[in-house]
C-alpha positions as CSV (number, residue, x, y, z in Angstrom):
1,X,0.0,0.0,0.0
2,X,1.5,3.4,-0.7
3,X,0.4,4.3,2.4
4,X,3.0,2.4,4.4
5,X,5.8,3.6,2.3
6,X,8.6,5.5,4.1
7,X,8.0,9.4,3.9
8,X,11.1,10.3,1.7
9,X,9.9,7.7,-1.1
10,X,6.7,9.1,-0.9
11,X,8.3,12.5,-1.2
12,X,10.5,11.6,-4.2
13,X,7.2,9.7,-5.9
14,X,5.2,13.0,-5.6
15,X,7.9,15.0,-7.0
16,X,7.5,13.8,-10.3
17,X,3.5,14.4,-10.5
18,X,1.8,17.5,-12.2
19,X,0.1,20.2,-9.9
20,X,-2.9,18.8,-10.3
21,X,-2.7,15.4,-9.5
22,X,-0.7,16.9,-6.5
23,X,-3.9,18.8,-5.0
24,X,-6.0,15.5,-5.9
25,X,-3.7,13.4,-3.0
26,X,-4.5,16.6,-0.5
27,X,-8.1,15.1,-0.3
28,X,-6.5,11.7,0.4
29,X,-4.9,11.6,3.7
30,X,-3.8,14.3,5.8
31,X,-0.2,12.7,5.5
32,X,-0.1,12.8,1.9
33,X,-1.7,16.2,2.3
34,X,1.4,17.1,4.0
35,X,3.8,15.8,1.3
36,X,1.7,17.3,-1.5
37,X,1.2,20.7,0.0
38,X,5.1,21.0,0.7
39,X,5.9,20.2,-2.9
40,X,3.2,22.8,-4.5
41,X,4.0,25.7,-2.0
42,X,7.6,25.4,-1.4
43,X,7.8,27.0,-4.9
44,X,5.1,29.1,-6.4
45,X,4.9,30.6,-9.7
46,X,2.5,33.2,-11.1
47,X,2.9,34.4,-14.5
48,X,-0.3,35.9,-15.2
49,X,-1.2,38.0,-18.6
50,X,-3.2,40.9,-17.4
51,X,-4.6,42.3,-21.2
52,X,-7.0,45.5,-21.3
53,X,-9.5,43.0,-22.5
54,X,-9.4,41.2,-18.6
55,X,-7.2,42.8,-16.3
56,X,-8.3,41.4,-13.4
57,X,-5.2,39.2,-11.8
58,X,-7.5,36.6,-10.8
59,X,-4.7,33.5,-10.6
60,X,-2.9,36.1,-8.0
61,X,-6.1,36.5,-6.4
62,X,-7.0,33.0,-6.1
63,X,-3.3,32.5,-4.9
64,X,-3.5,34.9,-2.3
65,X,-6.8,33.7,-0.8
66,X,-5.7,30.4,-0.6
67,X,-2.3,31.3,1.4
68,X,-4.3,33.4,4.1
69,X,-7.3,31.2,4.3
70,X,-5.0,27.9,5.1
71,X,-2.0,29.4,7.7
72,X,-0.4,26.5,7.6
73,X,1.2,26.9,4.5
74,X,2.5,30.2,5.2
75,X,5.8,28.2,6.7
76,X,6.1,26.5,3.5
77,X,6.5,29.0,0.9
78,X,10.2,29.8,0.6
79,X,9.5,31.1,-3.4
80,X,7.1,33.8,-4.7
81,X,7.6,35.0,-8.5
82,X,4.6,37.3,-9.5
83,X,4.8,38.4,-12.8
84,X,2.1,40.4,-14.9
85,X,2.1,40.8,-19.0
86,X,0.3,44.1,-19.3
87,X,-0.8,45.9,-22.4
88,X,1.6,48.8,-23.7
89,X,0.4,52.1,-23.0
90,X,-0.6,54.2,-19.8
91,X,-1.4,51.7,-17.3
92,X,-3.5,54.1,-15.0
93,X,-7.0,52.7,-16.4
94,X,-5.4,49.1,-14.6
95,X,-5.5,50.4,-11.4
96,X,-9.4,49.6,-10.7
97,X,-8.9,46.3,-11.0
98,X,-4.9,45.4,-10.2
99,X,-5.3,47.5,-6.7
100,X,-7.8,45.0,-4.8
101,X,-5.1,42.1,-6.0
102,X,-2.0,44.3,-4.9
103,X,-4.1,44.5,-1.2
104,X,-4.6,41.0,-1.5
105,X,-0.7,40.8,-2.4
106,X,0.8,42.7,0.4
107,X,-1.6,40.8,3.3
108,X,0.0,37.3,1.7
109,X,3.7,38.7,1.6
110,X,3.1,39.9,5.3
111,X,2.4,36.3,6.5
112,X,5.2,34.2,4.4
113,X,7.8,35.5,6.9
114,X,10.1,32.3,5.2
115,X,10.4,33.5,2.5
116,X,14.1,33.3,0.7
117,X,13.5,34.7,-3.0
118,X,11.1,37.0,-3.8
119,X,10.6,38.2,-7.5
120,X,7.7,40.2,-8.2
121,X,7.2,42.3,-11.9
122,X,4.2,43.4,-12.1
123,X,4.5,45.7,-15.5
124,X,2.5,48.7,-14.4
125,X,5.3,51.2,-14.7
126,X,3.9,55.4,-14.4
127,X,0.9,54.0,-12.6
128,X,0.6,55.4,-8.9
129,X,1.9,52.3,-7.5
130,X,4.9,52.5,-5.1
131,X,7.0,49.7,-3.9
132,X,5.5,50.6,-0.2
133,X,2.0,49.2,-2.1
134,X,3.3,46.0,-2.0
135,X,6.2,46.0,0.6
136,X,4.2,47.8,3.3
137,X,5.0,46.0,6.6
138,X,6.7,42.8,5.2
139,X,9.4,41.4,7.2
140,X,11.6,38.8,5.5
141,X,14.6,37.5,7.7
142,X,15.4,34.6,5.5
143,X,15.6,36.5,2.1
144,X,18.4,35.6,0.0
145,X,17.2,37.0,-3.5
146,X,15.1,39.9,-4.4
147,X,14.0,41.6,-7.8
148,X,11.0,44.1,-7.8
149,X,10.2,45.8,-11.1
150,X,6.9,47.5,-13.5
151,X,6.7,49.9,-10.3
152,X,7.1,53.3,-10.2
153,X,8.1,55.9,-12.9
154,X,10.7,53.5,-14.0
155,X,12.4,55.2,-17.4
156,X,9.3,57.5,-17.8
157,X,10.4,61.0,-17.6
158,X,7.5,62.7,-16.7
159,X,5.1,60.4,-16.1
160,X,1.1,62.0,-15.3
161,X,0.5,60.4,-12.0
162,X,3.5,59.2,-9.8
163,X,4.5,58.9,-6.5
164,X,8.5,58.7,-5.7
165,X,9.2,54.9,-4.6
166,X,12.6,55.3,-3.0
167,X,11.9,55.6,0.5
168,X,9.8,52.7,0.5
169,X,12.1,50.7,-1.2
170,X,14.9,51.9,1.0
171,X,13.5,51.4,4.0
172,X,12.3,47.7,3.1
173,X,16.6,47.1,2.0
174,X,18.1,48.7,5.1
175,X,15.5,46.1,7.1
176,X,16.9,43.1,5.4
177,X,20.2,42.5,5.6
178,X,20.3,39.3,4.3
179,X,19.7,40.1,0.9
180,X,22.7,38.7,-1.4
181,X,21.1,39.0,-4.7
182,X,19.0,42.5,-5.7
183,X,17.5,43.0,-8.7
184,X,15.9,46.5,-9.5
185,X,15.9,46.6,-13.5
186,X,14.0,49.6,-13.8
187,X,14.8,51.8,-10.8
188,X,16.8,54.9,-12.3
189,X,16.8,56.8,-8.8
190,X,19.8,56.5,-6.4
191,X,19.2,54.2,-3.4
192,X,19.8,56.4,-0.2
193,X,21.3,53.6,2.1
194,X,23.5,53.4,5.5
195,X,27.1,52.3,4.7
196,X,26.0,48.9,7.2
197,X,22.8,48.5,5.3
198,X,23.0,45.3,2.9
199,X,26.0,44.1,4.3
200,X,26.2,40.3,2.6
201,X,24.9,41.6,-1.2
202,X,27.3,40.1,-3.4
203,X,25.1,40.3,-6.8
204,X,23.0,43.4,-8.3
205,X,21.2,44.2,-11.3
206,X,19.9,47.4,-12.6
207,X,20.3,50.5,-13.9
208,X,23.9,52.7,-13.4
209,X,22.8,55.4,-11.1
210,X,21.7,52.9,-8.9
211,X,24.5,50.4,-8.8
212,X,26.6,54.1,-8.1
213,X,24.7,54.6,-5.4
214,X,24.8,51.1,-3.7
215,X,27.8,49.3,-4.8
216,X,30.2,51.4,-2.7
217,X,31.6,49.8,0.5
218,X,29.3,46.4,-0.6
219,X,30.9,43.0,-1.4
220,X,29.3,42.7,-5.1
221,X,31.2,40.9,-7.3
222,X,28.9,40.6,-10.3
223,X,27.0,43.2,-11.9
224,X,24.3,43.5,-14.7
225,X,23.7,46.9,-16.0
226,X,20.0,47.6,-17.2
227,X,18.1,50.4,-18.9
228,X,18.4,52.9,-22.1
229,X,20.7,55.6,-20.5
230,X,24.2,56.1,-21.0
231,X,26.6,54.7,-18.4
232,X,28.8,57.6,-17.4
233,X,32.4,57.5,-15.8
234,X,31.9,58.6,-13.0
235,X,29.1,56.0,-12.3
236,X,31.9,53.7,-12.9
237,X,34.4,55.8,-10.6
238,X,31.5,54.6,-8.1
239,X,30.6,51.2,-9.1
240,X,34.4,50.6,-8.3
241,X,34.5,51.2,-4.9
242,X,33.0,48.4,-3.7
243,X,34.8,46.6,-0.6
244,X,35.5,43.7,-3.4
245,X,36.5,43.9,-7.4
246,X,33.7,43.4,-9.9
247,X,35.0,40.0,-11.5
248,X,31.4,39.0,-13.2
249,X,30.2,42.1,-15.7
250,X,27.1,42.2,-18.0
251,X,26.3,44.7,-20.5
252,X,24.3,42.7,-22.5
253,X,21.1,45.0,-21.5
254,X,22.3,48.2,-22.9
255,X,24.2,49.0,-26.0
256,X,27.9,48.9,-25.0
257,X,30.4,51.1,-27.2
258,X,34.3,51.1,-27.6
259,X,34.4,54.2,-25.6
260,X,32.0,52.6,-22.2
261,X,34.8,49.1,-22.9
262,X,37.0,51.5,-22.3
263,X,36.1,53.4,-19.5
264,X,35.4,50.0,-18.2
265,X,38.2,48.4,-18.5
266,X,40.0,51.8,-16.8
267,X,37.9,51.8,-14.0
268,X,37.1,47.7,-13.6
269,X,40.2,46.0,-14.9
270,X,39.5,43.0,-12.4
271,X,36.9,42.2,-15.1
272,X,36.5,38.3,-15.7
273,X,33.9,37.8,-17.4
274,X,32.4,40.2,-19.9
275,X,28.9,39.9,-21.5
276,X,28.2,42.4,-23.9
277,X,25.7,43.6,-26.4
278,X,28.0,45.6,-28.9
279,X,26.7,49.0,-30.6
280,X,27.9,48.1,-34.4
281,X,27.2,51.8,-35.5
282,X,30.0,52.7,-32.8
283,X,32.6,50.1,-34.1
284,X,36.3,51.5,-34.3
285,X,36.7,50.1,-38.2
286,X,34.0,50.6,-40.4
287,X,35.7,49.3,-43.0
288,X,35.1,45.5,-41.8
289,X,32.3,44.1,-43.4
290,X,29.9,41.1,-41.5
291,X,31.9,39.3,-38.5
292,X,35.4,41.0,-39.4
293,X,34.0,44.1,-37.7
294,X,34.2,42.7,-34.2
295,X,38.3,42.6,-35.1
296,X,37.7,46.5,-33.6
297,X,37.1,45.1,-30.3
298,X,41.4,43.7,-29.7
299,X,42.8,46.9,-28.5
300,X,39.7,47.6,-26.3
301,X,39.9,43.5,-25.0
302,X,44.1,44.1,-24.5
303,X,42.6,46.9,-21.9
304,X,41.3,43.8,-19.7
305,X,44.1,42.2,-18.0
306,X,42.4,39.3,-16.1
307,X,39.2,39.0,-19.1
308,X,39.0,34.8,-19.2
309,X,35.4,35.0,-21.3
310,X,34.2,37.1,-23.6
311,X,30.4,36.7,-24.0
312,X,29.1,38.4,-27.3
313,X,26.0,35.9,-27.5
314,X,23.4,39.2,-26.5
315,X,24.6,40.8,-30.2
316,X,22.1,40.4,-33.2
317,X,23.7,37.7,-36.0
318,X,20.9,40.2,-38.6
319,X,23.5,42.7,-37.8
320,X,26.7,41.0,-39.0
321,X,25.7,37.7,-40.1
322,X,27.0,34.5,-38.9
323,X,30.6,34.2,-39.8
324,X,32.2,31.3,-40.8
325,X,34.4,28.8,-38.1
326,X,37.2,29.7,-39.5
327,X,36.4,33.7,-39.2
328,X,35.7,33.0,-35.6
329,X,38.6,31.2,-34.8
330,X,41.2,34.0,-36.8
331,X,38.9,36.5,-34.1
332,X,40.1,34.5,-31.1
333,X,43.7,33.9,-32.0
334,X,43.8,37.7,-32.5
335,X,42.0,38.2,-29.3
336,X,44.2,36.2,-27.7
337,X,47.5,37.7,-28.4
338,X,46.2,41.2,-26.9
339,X,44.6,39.2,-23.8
340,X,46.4,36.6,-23.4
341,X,44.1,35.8,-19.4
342,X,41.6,35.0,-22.8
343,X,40.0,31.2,-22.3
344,X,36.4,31.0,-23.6
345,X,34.6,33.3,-26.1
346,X,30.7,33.2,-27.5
347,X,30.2,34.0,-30.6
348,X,26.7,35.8,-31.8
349,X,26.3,32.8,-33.3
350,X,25.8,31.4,-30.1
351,X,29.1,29.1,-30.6
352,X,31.5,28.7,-27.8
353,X,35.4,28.5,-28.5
354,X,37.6,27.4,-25.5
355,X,41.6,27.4,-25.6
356,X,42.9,24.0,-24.8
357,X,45.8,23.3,-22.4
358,X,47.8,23.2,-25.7
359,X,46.4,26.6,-27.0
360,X,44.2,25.9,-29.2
361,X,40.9,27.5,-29.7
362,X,38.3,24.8,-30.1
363,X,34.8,25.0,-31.0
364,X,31.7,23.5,-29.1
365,X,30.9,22.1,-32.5
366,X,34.5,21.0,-33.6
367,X,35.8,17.7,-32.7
368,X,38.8,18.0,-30.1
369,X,41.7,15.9,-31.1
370,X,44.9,15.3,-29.7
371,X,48.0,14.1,-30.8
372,X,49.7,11.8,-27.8
């Protein structure tokens, strides 16, 4: 009888069953209630399209009635990722209909004090939503990983109806210091913290002026950079005084020219790896034509003492076509000789060439043969 097997096969069994035969076994015992419910709240997942046409969030709804009508799941759920699709346009016609769910929202995150990631993108950016809408008395002790974004003006410049979200969101960062990995993709305000605020964060993404403003004094070691504005020097004077070296870079979310590479390899030369996007109509030599342009990119690599991998996968192919294997391979040879610390490059052509012990750049597609 299943019933009489240990819990931990039980627990591996029901691992491996779709959601809803999961919520069928909670009728069945109140032991296999307790397996099932672990597995389906441990992790929970919302991805929700909220279309003019129906912009009620009624799986958030339904989500958020369940956790506060049963308390005893509130000890289980150590993952919450809310995402909304909204429609394009103002999003102030939304808010009869998103702010019941966002009440609904806040009372659930007040009570799932376990929490250790917490992602939540709702896409309702220049609607008068603040991050204190949704973060309003939530305590999370345990939080490891947070991302908030679609709240607030975001890269709206004058948006109709907006209230500033930085003290909310600054208040609910300097009360939990746990946070390692913060992800604000669309916050272009600087993030007004104490110096012993955040003290373990070790990963951010989002936009410049806000890594400026919080990487100083901070362990963070990798970085993604987000959002349409320029990246100036001296946000990267600031970005560099973190109490550790950024060693994991990614640029792949704006358009990086020769000029930022350079300024960034000036300012961040402990640079490891490097993701990039690159800006073809700011190449250094027009006169290359299709994957022969990126050849502009060795002196600004040679710039990057410790660079291992060069990630150019972010870069459109429509822009310079493919390239042949044996175009790519004359690009990391070449590479190489300016930065020599060079070990593993990605094409846009999404192929990956690693240098063998024995120098050679190899291809995830090419055979590797030795001679012995």
């Amino acid at each position: 009888m299943p019933s009489s097997l240990p819990t931990e096969t039980l627990c591996t069994i029901f691992e491996y069953l779709p959601p809803g035969a999961l919520s069928q076994l909670t009728l069945v015992s109140y032991r296999f209630r307790a397996i099932a419910e672990r597995i389906l709240y441990t992790n929970i997942a919302i991805l929700e399209p909220i279309p003019h046409s129906n912009p009620v969030p009624s799986r958030t709804c339904r989500c958020c009635e369940t956790i506060l009508q049963n308390p005893r799941l509130t000890a289980l759920v150590k993952r919450l990722s809310v995402r909304w699709q909204t429609d394009p346009g103002p999003h102030d016609q939304y808010m009869p209909y998103v702010a019941p769910a966002l009440w609904r929202l806040n009372r659930m995150l007040r009570v799932l004090t376990q929490l250790e990631i917490l992602d939540i993108s709702i896409g309702l950016v220049g609607a008068p939503i603040t991050a204190q809408t949704i973060l309003d008395g939530c305590r999370f002790p345990a939080l490891r990983l947070f991302a908030l974004c679609g709240v607030g003006r975001g890269g709206l410049r004058h948006p109709a109806h907006h209230t500033c979200s930085t003290p909310s969101i600054d208040r609910f960062l300097a009360a939990t210091p746990s946070i390692r990995h913060l992800r604000l993709s669309d916050h272009f305000e600087p993030l007004a913290l104490l110096a012993s605020d955040l003290p373990a964060l070790s990963a951010f993404r989002g936009t410049a002026i806000a890594a400026a403003s919080l990487i100083p004094g901070r362990p963070v070691c990798c970085l993604t950079l987000t959002g349409p504005e320029n990246v100036t020097d001296e946000e990267l004077v600031h970005i560099a005084r973190g109490s550790v070296r950024i060693c994991w870079l990614d640029l792949s979310n704006i358009s990086a020219t020769p000029i930022l590479l350079r300024d960034v390899s000036r300012r961040l030369p402990e640079v490891q790896l490097l993701k990039f996007k690159l800006a073809l109509r700011h190449t250094l030599h027009h006169s290359f034509t299709g994957i022969s342009i990126l050849a502009g990119l060795t002196p600004v690599l040679g710039a990057f003492p410790r660079l291992s991998t060069l990630d150019l996968s972010s870069t459109p192919v429509s822009n310079m076509g493919l390239g042949s294997s044996l175009e790519e391979f004359q690009l990391c040879t070449t590479w190489a000789r300016s930065c020599p610390s060079l070990r593993n490059v990605i094409f846009p052509s999404k192929t990956e060439w690693t240098r063998s012990p024995e120098h050679t750049w190899v291809s995830s597609t090419t055979p590797y043969y030795t001679r012995h």
